[in-house]
C-alpha positions as CSV (number, residue, x, y, z in Angstrom):
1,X,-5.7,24.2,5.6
2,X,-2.8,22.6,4.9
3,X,-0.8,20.1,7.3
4,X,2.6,22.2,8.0
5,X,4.6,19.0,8.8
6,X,3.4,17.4,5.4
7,X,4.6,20.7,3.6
8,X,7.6,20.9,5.3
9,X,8.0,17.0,4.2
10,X,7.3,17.6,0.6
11,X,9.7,20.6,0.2
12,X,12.2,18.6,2.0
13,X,11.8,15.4,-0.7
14,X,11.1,18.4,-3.4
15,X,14.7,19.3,-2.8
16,X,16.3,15.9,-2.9
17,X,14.4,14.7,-6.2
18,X,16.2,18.0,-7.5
19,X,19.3,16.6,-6.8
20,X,20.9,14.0,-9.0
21,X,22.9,12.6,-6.7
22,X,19.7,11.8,-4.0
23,X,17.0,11.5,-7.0
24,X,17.0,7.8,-6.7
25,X,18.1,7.2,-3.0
26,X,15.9,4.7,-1.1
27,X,18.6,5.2,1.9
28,X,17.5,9.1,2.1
29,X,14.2,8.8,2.3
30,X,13.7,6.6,4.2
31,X,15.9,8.8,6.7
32,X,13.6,11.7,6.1
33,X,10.5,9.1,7.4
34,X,12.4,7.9,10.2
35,X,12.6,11.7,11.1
36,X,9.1,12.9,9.9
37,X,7.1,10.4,10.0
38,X,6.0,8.8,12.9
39,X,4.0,5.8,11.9
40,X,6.9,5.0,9.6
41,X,8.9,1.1,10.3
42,X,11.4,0.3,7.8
43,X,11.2,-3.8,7.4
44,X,14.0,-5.6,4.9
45,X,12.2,-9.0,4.9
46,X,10.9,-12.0,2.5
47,X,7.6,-10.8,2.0
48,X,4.9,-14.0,3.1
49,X,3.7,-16.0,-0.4
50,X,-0.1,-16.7,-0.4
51,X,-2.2,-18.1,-3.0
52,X,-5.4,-16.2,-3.5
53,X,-8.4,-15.5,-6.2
54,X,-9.3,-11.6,-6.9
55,X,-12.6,-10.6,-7.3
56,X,-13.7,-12.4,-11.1
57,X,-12.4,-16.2,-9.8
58,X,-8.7,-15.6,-11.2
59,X,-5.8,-17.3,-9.4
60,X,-3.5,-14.7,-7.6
61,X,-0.1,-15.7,-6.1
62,X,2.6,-13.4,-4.5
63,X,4.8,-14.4,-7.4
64,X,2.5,-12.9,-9.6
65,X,2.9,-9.8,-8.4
66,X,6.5,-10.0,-9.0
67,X,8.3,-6.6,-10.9
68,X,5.4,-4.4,-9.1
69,X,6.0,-2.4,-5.8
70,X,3.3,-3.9,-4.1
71,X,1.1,-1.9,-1.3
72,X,-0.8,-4.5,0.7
73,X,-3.7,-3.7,3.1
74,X,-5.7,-6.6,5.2
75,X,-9.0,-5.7,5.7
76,X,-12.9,-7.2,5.8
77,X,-16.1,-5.8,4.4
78,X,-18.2,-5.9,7.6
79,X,-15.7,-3.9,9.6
80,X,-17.4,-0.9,10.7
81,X,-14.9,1.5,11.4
82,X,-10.9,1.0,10.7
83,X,-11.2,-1.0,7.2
84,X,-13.6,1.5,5.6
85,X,-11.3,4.2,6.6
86,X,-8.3,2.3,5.5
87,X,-9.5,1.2,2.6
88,X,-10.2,5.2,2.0
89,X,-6.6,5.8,2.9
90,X,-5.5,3.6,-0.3
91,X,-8.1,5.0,-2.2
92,X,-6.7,8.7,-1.9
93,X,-3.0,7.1,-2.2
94,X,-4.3,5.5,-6.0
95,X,-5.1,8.9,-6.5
96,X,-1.8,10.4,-6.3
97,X,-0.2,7.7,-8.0
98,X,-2.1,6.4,-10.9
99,X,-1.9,10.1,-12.5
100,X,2.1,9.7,-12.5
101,X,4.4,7.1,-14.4
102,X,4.1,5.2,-11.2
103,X,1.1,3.7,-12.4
104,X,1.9,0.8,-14.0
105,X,4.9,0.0,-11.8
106,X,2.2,-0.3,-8.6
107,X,-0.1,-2.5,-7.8
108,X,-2.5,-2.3,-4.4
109,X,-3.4,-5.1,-2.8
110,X,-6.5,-5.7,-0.1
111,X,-7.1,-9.0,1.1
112,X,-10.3,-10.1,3.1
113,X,-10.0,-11.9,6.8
114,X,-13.5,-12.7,6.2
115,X,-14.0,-15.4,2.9
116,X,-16.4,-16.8,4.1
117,X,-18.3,-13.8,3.8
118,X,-16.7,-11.7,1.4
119,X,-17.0,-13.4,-2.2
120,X,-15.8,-12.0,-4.9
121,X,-19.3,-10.4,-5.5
122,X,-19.1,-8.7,-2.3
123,X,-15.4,-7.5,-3.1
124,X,-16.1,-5.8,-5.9
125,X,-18.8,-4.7,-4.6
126,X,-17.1,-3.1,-1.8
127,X,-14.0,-1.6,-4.1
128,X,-16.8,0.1,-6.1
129,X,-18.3,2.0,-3.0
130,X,-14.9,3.1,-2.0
131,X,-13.8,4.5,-5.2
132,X,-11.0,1.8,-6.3
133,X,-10.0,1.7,-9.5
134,X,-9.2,-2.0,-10.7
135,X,-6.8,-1.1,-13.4
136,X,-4.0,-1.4,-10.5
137,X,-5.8,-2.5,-7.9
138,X,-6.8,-6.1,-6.6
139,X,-9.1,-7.2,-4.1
140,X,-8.4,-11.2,-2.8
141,X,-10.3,-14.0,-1.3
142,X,-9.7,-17.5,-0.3
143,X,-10.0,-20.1,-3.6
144,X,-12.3,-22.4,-3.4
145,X,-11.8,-25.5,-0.7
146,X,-8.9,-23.3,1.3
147,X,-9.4,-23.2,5.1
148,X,-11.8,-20.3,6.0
149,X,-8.5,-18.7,8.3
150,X,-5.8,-18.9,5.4
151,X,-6.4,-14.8,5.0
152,X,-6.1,-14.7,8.6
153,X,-3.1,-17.1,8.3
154,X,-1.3,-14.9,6.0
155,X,-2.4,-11.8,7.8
156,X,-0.4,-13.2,11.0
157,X,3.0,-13.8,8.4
158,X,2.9,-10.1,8.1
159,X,2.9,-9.6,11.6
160,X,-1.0,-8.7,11.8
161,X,-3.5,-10.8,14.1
162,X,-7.2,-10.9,13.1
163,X,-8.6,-12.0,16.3
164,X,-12.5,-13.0,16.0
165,X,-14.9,-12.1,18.5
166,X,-18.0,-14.0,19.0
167,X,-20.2,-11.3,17.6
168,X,-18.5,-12.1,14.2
169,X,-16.4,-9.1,15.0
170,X,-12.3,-9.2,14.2
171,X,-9.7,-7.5,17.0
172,X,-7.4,-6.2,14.6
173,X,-4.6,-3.3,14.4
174,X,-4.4,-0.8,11.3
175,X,-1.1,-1.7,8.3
176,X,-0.5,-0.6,5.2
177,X,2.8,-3.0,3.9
178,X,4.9,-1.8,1.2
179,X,6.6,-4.7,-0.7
180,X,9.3,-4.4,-3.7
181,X,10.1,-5.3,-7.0
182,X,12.1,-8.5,-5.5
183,X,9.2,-9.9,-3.5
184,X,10.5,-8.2,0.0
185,X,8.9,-6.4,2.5
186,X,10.4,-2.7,2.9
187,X,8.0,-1.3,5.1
188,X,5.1,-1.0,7.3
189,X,3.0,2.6,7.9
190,X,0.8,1.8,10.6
191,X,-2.6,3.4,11.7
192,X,-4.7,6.2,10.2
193,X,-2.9,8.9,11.3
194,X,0.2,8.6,8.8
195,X,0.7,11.1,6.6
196,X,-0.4,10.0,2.6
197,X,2.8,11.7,1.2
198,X,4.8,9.5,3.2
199,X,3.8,6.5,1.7
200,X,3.5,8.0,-2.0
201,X,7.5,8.9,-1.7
202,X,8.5,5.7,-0.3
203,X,7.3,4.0,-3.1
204,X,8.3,6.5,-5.6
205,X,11.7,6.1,-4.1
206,X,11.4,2.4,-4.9
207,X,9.8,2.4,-8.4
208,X,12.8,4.7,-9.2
209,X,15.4,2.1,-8.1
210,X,15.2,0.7,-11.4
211,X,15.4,3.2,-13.6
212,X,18.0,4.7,-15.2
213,X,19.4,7.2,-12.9
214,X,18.9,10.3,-15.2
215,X,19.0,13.1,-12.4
216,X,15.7,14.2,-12.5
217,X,13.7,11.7,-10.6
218,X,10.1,10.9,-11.4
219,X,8.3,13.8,-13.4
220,X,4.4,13.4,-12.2
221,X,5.5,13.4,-8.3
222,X,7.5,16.0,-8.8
223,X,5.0,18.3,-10.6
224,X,2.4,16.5,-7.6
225,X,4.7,18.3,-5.0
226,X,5.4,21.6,-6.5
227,X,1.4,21.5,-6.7
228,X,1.1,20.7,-3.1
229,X,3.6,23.4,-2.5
230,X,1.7,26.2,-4.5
């Protein structure tokens, strides 16, 4: 059955891509989140630089990712419970974006507090089990002779604390970051419970930002909501 509140949210955004004047408007959605979305934290921040390796040994740097909207997600393979189902979240979010124009104006981003552990093997390992496709999605790891906490390091620049136990364990709380064009951090969506749409129009709202402002707002999520809506 589907979730009333999310229905009510994508006829509400429905309505305002319809509009010319509120197509493009970061401002109004992010109102609607602040009022229907309650796992929703609007940020306007540098977003932390790291220097990282993806999966196949290639050098990745927050500059890199530079004309992209960015969504960024700390996780670590071993975690038996939040990262899976995090990592799951993303995965159905690739899913509503990659069929849209957004596709190649997004790029995920899941970073391991584990390197020590997680190689690149085990990475892509992992992103295969959970459905990721790699065509806009990057999985990173520590380079070679980096501390075994940078991950953790830059985890804690976005606000996030990976806390090891001694049973190899890592205390940790539940962040998807959004991050823009520019390099800054727009927003955080914390836990499980937030709704996917949410964080689909967000960053539709901020792919849009830099295209011409034509009225019509972008074509695939609009036919993804009127398909939602029946």
């Amino acid at each position: 059955m589907k979730n009333l509140k999310s229905i009510a949210f994508a006829a509400t955004i429905l309505a305002a891509l319809a509009s010319p004047a509120l197509s493009h408007s970061l401002d109004y959605v992010e109102q609607q989140l602040m009022e229907n979305e309650d796992y929703f934290q609007p940020v306007d921040s540098h977003a932390p630089d790291f220097a990282l390796e993806d999966a196949a040994g290639n050098p990745v740097e927050m500059a890199d990712l530079r004309g992209k909207v960015v969504i960024l997600n700390f996780i670590y393979t071993n975690c038996g419970d939040f990262c899976p189902l995090h990592t799951e979240l993303l995965a159905a979010l690739q899913a509503m974006i990659n069929p849209t124009p957004m596709r190649d104006r997004v790029k995920f981003v899941t970073i391991t507090t584990d390197p020590s552990r997680d190689t690149g093997a085990v990475l892509a390992e992992y992103s295969k089990a959970h459905g990721a496709d790699l065509g806009n999605w990057l999985f990173l790891t520590t380079q070679q002779g980096q501390p075994e906490d940078t991950t953790r390091t830059v985890a804690k620049g976005y606000g996030l604390e990976f806390t090891q136990t001694e049973d190899g364990e890592q205390m940790h709380g539940v962040v998807t970051h959004v991050i823009d064009q520019d390099g800054r951090l727009k927003a955080r969506f914390h836990g499980l419970k937030v709704q996917p749409l949410s964080i689909v129009t967000f960053v539709n709202a901020l792919v849009n930002r830099d295209l011409p402002d034509d009225g019509h707002g972008d074509p695939g999520l609009l036919d993804w909501l009127k398909g939602l809506l029946g």
